[in-house]
TIVO-2410 file (N, C-alpha, C; in nm, 3 decimals):
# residues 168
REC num residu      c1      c2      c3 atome chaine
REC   1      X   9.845   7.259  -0.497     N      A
REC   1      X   9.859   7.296  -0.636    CA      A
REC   1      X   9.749   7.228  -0.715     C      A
REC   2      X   9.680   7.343  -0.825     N      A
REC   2      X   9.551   7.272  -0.882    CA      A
REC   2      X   9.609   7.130  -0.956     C      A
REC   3      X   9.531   7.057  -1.002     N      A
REC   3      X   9.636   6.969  -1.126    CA      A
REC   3      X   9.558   7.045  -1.256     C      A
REC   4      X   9.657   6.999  -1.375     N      A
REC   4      X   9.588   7.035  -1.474    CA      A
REC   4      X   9.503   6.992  -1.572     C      A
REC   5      X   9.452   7.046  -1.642     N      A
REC   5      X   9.313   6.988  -1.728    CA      A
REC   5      X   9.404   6.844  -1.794     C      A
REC   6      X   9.543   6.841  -1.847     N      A
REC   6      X   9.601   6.742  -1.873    CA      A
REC   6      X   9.633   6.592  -1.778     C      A
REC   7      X   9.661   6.644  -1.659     N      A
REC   7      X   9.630   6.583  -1.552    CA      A
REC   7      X   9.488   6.501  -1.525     C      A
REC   8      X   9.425   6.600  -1.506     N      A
REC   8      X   9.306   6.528  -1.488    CA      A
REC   8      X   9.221   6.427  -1.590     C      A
REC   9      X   9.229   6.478  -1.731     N      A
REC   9      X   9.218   6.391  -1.826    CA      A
REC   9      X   9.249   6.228  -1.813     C      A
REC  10      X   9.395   6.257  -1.798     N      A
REC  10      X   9.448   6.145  -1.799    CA      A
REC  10      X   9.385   6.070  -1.682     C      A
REC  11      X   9.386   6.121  -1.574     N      A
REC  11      X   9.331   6.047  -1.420    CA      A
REC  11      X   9.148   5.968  -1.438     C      A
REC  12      X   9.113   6.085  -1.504     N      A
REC  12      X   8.932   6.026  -1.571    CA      A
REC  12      X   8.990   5.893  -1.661     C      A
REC  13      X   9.084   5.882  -1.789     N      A
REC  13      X   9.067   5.801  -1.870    CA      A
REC  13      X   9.136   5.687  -1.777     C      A
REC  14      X   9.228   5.675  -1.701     N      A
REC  14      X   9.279   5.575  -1.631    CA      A
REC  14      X   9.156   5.519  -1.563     C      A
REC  15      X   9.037   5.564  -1.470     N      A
REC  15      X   8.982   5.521  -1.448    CA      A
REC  15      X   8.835   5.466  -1.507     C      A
REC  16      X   8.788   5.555  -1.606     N      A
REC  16      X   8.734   5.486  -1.709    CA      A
REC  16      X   8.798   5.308  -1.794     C      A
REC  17      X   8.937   5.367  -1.835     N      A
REC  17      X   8.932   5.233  -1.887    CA      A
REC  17      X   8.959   5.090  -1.774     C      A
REC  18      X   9.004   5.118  -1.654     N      A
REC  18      X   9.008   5.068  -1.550    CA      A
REC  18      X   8.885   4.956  -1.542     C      A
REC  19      X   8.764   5.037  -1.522     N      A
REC  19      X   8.671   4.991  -1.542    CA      A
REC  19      X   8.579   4.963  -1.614     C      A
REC  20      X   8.660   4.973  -1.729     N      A
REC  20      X   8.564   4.903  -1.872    CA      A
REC  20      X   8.652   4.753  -1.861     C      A
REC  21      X   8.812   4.741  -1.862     N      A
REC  21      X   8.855   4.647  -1.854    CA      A
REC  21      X   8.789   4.556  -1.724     C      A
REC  22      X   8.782   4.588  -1.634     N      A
REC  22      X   8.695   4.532  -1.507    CA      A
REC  22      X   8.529   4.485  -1.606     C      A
REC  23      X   8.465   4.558  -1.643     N      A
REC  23      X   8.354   4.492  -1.690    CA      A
REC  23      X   8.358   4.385  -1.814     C      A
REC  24      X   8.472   4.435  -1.885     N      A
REC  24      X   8.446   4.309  -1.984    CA      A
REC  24      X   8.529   4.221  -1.945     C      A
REC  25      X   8.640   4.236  -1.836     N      A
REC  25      X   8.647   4.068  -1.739    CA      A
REC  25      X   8.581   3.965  -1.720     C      A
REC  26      X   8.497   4.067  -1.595     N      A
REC  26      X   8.387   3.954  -1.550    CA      A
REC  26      X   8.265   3.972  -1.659     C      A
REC  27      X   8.235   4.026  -1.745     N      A
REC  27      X   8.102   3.967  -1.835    CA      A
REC  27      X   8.111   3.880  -1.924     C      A
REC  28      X   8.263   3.803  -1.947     N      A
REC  28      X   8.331   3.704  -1.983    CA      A
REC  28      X   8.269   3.579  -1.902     C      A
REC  29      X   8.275   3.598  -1.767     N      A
REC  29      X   8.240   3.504  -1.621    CA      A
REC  29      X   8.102   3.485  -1.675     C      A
REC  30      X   8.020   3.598  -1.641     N      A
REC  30      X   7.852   3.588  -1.627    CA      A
REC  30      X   7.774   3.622  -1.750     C      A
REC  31      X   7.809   3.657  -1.860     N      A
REC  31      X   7.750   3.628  -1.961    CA      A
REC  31      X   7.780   3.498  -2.072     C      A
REC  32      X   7.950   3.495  -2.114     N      A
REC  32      X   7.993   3.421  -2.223    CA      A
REC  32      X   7.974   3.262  -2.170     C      A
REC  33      X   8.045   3.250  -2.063     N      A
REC  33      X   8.055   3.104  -1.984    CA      A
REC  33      X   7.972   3.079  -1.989     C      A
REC  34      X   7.790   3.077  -1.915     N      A
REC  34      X   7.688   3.014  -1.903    CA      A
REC  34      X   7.629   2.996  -2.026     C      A
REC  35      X   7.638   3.099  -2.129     N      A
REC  35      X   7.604   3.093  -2.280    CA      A
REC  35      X   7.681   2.959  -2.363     C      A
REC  36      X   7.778   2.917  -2.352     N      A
REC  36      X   7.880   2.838  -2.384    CA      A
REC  36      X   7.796   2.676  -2.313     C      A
REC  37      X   7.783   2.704  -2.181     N      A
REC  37      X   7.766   2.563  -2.132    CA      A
REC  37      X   7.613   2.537  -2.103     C      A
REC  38      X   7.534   2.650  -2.180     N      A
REC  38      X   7.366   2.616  -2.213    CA      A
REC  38      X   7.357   2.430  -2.241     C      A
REC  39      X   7.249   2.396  -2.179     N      A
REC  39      X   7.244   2.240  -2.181    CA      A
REC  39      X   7.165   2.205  -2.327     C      A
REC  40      X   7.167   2.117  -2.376     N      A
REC  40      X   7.106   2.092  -2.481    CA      A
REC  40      X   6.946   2.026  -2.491     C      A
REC  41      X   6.846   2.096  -2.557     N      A
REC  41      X   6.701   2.067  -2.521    CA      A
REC  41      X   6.675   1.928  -2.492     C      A
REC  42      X   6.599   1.875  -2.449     N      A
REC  42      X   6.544   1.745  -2.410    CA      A
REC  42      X   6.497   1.690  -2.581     C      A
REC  43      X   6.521   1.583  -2.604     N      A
REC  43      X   6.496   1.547  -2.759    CA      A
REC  43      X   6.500   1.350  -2.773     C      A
REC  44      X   6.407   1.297  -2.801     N      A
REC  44      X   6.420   1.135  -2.819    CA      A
REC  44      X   6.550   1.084  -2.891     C      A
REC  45      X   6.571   1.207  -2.982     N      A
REC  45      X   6.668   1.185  -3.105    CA      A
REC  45      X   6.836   1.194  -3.031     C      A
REC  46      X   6.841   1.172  -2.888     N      A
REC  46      X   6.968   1.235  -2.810    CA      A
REC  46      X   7.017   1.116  -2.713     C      A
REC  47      X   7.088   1.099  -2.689     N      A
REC  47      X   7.136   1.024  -2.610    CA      A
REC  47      X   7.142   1.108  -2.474     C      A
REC  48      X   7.115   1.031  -2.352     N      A
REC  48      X   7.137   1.088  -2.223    CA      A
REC  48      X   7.264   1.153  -2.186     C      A
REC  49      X   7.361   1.124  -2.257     N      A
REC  49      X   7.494   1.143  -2.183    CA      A
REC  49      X   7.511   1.306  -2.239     C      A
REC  50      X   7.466   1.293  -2.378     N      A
REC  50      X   7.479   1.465  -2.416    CA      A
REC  50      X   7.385   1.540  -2.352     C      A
REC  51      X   7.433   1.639  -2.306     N      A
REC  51      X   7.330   1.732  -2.200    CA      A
REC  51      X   7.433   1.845  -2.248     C      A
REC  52      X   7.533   1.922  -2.293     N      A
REC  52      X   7.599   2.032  -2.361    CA      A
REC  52      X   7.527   2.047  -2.511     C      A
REC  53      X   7.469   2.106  -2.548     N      A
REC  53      X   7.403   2.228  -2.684    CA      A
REC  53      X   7.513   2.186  -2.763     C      A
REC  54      X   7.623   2.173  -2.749     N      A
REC  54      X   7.734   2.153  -2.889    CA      A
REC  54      X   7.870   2.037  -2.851     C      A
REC  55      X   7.903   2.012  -2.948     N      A
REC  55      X   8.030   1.987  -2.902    CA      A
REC  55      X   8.156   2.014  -2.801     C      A
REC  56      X   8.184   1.974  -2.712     N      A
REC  56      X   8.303   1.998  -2.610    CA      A
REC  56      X   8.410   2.061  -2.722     C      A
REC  57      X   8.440   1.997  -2.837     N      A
REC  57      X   8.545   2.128  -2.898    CA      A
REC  57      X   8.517   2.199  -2.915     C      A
REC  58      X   8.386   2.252  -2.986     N      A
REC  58      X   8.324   2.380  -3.019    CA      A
REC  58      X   8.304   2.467  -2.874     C      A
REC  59      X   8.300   2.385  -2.796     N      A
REC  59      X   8.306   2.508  -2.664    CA      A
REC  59      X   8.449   2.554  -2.635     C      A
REC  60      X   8.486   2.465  -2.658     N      A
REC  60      X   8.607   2.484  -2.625    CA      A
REC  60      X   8.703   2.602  -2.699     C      A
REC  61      X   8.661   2.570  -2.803     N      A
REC  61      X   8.713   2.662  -2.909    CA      A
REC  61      X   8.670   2.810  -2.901     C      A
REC  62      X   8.537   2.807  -2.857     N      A
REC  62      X   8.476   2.919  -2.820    CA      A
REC  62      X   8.527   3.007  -2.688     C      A
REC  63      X   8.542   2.932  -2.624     N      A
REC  63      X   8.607   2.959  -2.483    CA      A
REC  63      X   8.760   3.014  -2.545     C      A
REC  64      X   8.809   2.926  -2.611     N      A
REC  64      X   8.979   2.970  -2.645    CA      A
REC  64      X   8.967   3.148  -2.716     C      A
REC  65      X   8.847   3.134  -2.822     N      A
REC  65      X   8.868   3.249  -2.931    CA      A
REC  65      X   8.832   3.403  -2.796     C      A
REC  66      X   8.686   3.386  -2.726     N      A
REC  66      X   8.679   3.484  -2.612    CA      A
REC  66      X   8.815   3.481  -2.515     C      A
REC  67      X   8.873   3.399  -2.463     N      A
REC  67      X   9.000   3.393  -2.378    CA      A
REC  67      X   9.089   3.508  -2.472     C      A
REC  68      X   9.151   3.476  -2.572     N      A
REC  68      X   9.258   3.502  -2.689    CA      A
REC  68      X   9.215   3.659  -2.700     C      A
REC  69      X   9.072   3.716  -2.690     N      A
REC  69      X   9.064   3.879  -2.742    CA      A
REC  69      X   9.080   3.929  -2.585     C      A
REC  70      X   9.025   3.897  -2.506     N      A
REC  70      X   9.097   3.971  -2.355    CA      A
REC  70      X   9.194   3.916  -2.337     C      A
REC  71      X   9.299   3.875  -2.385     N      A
REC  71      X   9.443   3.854  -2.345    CA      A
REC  71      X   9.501   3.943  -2.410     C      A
REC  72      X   9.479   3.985  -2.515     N      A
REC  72      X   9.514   4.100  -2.587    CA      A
REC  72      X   9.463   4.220  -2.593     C      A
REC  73      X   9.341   4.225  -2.562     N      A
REC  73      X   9.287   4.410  -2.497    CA      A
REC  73      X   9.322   4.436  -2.337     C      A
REC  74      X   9.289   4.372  -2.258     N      A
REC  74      X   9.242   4.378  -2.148    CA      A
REC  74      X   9.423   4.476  -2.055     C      A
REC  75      X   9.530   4.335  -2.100     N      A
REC  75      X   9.610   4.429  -2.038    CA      A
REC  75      X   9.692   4.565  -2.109     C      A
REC  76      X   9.657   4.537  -2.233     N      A
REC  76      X   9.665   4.659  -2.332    CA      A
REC  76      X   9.646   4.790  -2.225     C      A
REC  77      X   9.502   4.807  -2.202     N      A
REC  77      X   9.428   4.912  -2.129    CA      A
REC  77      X   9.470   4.908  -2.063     C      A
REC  78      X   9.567   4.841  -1.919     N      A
REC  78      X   9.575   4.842  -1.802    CA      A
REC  78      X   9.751   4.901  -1.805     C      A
REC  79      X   9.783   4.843  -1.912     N      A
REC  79      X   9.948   4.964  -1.885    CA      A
REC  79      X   9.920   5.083  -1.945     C      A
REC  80      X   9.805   5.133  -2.035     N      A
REC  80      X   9.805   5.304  -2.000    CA      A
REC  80      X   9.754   5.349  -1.877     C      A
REC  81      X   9.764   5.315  -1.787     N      A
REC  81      X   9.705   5.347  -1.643    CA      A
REC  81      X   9.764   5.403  -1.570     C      A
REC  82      X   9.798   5.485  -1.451     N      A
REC  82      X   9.877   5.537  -1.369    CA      A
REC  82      X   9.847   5.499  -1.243     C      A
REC  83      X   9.992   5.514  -1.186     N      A
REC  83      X  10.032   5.485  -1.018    CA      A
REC  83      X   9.973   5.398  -0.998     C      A
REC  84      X   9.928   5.371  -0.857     N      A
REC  84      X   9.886   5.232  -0.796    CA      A
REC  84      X   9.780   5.201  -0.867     C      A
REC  85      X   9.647   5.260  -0.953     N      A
REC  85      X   9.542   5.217  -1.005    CA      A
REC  85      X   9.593   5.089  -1.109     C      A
REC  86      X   9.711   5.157  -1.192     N      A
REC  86      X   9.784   5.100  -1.262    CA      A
REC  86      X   9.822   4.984  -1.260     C      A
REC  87      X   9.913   4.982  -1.111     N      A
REC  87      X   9.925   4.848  -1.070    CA      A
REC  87      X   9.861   4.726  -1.031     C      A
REC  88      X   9.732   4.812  -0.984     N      A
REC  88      X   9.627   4.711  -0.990    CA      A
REC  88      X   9.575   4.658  -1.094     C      A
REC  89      X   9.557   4.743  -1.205     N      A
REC  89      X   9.539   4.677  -1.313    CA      A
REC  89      X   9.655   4.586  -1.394     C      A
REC  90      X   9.768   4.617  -1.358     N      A
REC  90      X   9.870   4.527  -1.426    CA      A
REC  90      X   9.832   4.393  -1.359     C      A
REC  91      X   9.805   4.386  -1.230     N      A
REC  91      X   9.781   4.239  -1.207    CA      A
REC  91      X   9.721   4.142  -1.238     C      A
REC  92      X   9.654   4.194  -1.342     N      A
REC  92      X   9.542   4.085  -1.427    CA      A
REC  92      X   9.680   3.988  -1.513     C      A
REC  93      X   9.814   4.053  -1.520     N      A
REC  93      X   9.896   3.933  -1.616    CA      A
REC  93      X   9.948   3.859  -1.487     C      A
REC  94      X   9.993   3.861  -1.356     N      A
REC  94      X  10.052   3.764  -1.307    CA      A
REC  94      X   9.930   3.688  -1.242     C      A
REC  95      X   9.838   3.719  -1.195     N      A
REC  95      X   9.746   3.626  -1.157    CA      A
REC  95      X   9.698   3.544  -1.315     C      A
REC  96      X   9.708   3.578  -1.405     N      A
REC  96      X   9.658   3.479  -1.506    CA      A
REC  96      X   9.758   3.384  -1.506     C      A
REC  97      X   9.900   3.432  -1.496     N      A
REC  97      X   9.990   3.296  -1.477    CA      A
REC  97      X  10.018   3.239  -1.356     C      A
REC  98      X  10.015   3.267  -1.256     N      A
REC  98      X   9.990   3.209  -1.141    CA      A
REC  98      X   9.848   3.125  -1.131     C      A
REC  99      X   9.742   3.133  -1.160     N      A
REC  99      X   9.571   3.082  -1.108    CA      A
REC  99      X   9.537   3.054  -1.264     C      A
REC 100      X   9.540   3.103  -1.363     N      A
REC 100      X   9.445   3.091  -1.440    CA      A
REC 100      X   9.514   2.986  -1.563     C      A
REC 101      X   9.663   3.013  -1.594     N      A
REC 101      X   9.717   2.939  -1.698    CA      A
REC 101      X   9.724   2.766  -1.660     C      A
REC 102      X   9.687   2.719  -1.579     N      A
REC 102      X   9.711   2.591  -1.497    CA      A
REC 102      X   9.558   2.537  -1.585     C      A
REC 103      X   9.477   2.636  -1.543     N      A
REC 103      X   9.302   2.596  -1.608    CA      A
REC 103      X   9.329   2.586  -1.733     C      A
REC 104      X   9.355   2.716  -1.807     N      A
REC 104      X   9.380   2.664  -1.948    CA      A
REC 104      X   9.419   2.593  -2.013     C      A
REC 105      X   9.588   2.484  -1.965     N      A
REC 105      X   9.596   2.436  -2.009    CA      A
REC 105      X   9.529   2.287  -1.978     C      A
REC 106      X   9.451   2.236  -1.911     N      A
REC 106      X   9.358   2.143  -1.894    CA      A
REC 106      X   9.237   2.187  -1.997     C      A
REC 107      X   9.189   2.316  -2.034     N      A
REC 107      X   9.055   2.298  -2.126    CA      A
REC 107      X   9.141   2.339  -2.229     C      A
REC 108      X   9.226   2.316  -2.292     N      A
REC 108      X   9.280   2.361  -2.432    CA      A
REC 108      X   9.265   2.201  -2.551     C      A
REC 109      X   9.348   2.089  -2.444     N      A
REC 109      X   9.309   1.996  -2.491    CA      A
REC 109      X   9.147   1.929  -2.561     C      A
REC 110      X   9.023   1.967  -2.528     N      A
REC 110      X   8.923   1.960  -2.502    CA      A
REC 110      X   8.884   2.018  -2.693     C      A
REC 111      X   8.983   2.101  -2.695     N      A
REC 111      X   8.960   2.171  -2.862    CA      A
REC 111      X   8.996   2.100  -2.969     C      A
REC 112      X   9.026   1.992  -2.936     N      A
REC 112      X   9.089   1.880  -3.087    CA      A
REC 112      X   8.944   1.846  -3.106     C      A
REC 113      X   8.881   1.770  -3.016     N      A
REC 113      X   8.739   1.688  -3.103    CA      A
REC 113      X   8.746   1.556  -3.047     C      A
REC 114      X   8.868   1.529  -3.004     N      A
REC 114      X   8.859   1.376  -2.948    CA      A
REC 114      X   8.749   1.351  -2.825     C      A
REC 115      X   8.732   1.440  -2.770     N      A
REC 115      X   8.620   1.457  -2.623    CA      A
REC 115      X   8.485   1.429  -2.653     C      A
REC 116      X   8.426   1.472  -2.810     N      A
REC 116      X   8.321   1.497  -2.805    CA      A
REC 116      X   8.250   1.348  -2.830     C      A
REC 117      X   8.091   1.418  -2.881     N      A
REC 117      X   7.993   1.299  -2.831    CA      A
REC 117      X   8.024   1.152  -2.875     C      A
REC 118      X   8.008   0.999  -2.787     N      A
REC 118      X   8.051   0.910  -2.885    CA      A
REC 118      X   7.983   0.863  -2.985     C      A
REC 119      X   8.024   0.731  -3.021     N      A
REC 119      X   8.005   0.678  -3.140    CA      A
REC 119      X   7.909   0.602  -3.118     C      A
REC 120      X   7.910   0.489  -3.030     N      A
REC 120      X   7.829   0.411  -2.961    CA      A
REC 120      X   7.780   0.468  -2.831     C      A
REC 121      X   7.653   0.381  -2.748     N      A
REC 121      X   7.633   0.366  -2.606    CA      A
REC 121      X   7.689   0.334  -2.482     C      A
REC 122      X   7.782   0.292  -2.537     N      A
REC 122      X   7.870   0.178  -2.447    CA      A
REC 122      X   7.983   0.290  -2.401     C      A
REC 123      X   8.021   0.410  -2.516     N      A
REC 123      X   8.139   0.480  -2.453    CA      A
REC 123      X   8.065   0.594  -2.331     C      A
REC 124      X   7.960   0.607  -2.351     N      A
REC 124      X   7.811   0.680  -2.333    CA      A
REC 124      X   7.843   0.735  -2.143     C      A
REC 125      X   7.916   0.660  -2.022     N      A
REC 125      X   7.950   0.712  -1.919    CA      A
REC 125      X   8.064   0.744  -1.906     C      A
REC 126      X   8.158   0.740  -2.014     N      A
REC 126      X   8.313   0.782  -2.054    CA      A
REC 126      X   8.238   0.949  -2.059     C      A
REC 127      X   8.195   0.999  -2.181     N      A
REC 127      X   8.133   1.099  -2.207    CA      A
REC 127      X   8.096   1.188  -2.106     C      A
REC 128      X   8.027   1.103  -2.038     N      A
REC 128      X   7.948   1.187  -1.907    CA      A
REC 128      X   8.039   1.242  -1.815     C      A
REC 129      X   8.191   1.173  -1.821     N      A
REC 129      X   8.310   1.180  -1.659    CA      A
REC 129      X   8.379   1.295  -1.786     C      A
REC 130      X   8.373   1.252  -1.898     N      A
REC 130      X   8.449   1.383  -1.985    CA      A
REC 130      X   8.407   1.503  -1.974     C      A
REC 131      X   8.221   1.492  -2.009     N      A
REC 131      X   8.148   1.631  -1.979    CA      A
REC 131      X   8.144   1.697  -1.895     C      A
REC 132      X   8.137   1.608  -1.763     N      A
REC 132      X   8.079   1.676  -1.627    CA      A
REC 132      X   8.265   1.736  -1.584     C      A
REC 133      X   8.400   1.657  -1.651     N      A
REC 133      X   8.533   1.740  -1.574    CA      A
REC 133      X   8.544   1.848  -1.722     C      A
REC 134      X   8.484   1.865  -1.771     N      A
REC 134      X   8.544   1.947  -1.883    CA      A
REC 134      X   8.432   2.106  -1.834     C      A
REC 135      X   8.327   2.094  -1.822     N      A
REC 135      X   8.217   2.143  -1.724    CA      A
REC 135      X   8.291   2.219  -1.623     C      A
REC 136      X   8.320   2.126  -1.514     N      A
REC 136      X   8.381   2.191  -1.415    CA      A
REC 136      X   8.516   2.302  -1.415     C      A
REC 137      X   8.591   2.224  -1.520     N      A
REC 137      X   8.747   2.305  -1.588    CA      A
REC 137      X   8.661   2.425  -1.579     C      A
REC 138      X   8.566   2.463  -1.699     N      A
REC 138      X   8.503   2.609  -1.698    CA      A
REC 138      X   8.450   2.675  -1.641     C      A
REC 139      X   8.378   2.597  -1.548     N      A
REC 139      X   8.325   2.658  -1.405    CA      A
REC 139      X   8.465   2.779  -1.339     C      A
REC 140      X   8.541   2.656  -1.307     N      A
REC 140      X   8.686   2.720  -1.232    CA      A
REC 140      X   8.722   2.798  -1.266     C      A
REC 141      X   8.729   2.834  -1.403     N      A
REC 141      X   8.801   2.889  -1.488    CA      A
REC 141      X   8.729   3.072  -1.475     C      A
REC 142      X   8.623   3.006  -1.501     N      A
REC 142      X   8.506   3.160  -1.481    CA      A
REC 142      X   8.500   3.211  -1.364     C      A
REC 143      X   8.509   3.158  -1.240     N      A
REC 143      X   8.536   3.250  -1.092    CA      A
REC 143      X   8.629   3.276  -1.101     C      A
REC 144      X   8.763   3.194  -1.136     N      A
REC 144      X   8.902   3.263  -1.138    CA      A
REC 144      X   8.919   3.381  -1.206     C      A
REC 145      X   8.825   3.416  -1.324     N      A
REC 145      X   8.834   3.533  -1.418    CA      A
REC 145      X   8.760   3.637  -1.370     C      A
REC 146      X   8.669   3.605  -1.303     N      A
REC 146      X   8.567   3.684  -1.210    CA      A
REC 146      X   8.657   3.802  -1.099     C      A
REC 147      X   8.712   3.675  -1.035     N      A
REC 147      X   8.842   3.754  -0.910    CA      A
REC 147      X   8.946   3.829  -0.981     C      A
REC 148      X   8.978   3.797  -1.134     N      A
REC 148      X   9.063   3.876  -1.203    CA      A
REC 148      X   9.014   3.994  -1.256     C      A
REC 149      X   8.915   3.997  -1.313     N      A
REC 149      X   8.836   4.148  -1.314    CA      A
REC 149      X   8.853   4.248  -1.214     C      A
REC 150      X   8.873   4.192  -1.069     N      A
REC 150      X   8.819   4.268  -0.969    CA      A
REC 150      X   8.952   4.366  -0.974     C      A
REC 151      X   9.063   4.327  -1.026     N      A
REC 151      X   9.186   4.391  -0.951    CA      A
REC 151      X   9.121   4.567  -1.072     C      A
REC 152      X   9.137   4.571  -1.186     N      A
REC 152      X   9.085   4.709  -1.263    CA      A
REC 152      X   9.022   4.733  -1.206     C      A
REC 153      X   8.926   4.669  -1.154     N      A
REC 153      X   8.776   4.717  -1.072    CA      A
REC 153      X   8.848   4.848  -0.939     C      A
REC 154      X   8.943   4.781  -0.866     N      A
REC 154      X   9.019   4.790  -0.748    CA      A
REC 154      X   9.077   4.954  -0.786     C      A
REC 155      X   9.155   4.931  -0.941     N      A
REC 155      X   9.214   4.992  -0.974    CA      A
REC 155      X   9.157   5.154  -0.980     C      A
REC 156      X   9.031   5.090  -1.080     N      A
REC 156      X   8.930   5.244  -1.113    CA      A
REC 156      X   8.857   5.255  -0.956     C      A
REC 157      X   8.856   5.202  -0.855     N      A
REC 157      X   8.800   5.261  -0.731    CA      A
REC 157      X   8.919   5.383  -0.687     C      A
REC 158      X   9.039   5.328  -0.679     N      A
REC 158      X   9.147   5.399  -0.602    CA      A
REC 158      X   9.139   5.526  -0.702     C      A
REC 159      X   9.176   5.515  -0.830     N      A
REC 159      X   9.195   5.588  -0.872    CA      A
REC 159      X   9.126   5.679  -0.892     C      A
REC 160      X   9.003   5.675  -0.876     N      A
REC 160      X   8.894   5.783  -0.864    CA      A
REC 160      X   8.901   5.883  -0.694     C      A
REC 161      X   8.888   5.748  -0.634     N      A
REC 161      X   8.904   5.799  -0.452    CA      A
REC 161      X   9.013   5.918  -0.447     C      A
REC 162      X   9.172   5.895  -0.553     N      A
REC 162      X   9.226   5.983  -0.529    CA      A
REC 162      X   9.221   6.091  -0.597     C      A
REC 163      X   9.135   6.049  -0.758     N      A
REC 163      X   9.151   6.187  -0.825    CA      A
REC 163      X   9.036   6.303  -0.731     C      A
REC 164      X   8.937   6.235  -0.659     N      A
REC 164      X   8.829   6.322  -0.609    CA      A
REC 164      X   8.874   6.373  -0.455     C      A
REC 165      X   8.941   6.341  -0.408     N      A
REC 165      X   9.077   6.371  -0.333    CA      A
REC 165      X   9.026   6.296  -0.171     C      A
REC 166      X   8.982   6.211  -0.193     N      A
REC 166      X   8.909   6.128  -0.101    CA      A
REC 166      X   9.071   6.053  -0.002     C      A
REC 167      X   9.179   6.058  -0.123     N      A
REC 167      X   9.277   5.991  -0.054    CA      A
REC 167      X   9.379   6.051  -0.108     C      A
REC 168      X   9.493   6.085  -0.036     N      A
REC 168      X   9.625   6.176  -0.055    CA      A
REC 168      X   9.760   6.064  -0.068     C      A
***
């Protein structure tokens, strides 16, 4: 039985937004993150220990405000989706609470201001064990979001494979 132009519509936009949600996942990973943790220029006027472009809250904050708009689009798009594509895309909410909410709440703290650069020299390798685990938090944080992209990604593959009838 043909499907219909309504049918198929819907099967194109499931996998379209499938994979728009899949791209602005991971361009969260490989564009926003490394933009965020750009090192700060070489300068006499600097202390060694700062090597982050801004403040640890201001990243942080930055990191929270990008986190906060794909928590609210991302699975938006993924429950208008159908059948298993669908489901693949729904999985972007339990893997965020399973893998990803554990990260967050370790870099959330990081957004008060207490982290950032010190006052004196002396707090100056405090700074550095702050920067280099607050660093890493986002590192983690960005492959974990990376592997979370993939599931829409997963989603708009199947769902194409079957609208083109590659799979029954």
């Amino acid at each position: 039985m043909a499907d219909s132009t309504l049918v198929k519509t819907a099967q194109v936009s499931a996998i379209v937004a499938a994979a728009a949600a899949s791209g602005g996942i991971i361009s969260i990973s490989i564009f926003t993150i490394p933009s965020l943790l750009l090192k700060r220029a070489p300068s006499a006027n600097t202390r060694t220990a700062t090597t982050l472009a801004a403040p640890i809250s201001h990243i942080a904050r930055q990191w929270q405000y990008a986190y906060d708009i794909g928590k609210k689009l991302f699975p938006s798009m993924a429950v208008s989706l159908l059948y298993t594509a669908a489901g693949l895309n729904i999985m972007i909410a339990p893997f965020t609470l399973l893998a990803i909410v554990a990260v967050n709440n370790v870099i959330a703290p990081y957004t008060t201001g207490k982290h950032d650069l010190p006052v004196d020299a002396k707090e100056d390798a405090q700074y550095e064990q702050t920067e280099k685990e607050f660093v890493g938090q986002l590192e983690k944080w960005s492959l974990l979001n990376v592997i979370r992209g993939l599931f829409p990604l997963a989603g708009a593959g199947l769902g194409a494979a079957v609208t083109f009838g590659l799979l029954s």
